[in-house]
ZAMARGU-4260 file (C-alpha; in steps of 0.2 Angstrom, whole numbers, plus 5000, padded with zeros to 4 digits):
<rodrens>
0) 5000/5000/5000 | 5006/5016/4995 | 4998/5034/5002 | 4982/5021/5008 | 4980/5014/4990
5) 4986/4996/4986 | 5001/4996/4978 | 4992/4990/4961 | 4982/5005/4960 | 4995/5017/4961
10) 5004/5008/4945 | 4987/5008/4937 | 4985/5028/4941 | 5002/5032/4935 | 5001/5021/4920
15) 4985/5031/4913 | 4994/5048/4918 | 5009/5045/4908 | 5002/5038/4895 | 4994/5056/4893
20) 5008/5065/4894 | 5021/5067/4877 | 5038/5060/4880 | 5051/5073/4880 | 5060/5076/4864
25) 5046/5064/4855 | 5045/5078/4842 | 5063/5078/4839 | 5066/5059/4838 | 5049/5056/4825
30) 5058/5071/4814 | 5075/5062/4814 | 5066/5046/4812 | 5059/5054/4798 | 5072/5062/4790
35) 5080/5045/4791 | 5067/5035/4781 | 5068/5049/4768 | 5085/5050/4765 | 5084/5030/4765
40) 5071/5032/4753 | 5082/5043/4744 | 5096/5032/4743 | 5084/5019/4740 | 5079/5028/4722
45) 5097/5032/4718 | 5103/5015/4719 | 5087/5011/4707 | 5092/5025/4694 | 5110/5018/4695
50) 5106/5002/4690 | 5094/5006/4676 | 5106/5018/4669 | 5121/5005/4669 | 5107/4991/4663
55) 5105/5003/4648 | 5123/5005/4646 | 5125/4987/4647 | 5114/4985/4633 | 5120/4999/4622
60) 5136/4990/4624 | 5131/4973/4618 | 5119/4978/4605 | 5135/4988/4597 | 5146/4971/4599
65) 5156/4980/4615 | 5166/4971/4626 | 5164/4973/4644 | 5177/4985/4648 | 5183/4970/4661
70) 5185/4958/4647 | 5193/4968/4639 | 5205/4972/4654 | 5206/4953/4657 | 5210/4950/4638
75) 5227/4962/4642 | 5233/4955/4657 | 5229/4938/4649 | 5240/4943/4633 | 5254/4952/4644
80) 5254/4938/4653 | 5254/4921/4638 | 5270/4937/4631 | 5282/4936/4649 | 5278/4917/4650
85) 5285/4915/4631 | 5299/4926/4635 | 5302/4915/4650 | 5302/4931/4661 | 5304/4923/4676
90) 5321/4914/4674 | 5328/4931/4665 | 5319/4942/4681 | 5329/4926/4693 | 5346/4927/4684
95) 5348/4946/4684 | 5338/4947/4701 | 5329/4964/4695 | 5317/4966/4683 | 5325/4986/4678
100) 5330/4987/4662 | 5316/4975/4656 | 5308/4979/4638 | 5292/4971/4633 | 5283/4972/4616
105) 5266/4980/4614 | 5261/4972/4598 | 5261/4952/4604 | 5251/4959/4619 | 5240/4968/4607
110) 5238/4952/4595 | 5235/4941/4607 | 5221/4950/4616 | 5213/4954/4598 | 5211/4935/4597
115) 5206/4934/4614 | 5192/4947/4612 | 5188/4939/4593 | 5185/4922/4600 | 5173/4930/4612
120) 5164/4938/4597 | 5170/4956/4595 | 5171/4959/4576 | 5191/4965/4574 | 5187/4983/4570
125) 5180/4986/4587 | 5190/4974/4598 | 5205/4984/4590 | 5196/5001/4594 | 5194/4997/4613
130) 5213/4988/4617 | 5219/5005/4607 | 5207/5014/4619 | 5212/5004/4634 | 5232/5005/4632
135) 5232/5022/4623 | 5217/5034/4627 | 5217/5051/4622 | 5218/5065/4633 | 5204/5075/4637
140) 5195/5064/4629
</rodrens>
């Protein structure tokens, strides 16, 4: 008993008082729960453009017989790869300890990527136009 009332009263009485009265900064949090849901939503909207826009580039790309340009990346590093493992790289980088002074030729990296990218069916003129691209771009461009 609390103040002559049972003790289960009292909780019963305050209960109903305090669920009248507004929390302190219950205001405040709603609007920063709001403004987090908005900019969620936001976020939300820009992920959905992104993909659309890159799903429409994607299709561009193949509809014009484009390589991915990771294919294309992986065509190179394939080809410079297949070039230093014909030039035996590795026992020429072991005897002289030091890879400075080291030349390698562009053009077998270039054919051999052209036929990578061919047998993945890029016509020639385009898989030629994006390793150019890729090893030479222009500036500014």
């Amino acid at each position: 008993m609390h103040f002559g009332m049972p003790h289960e009263e009292v909780a019963d009485d305050l209960d109903e008082d305090f669920a009248l009265m507004p929390t302190p900064g219950s205001a405040i949090a709603d609007a920063a729960a709001l403004r987090r849901v908005e900019a969620s939503a936001a976020a939300a909207a820009e992920r959905r453009t992104d993909a659309e826009r890159k799903r429409d580039e994607r299709t561009a790309r193949r509809e014009a017989k484009r390589p991915d340009p990771r294919a294309v990346d992986v065509a190179l590093g394939q080809a410079l790869a297949q070039v230093l493992r014909d030039a035996d790289a590795a026992a020429l980088i072991a005897k002289s300890g030091t890879v400075k002074g080291m030349r390698v030729a562009v053009q077998p990296i270039l054919e051999i990527a052209l036929t990578t990218l061919r047998d993945k069916g890029v016509p020639r003129q385009i898989a030629a136009r994006v390793l150019q691209a890729r090893l030479f771009p222009v500036k500014g461009a």
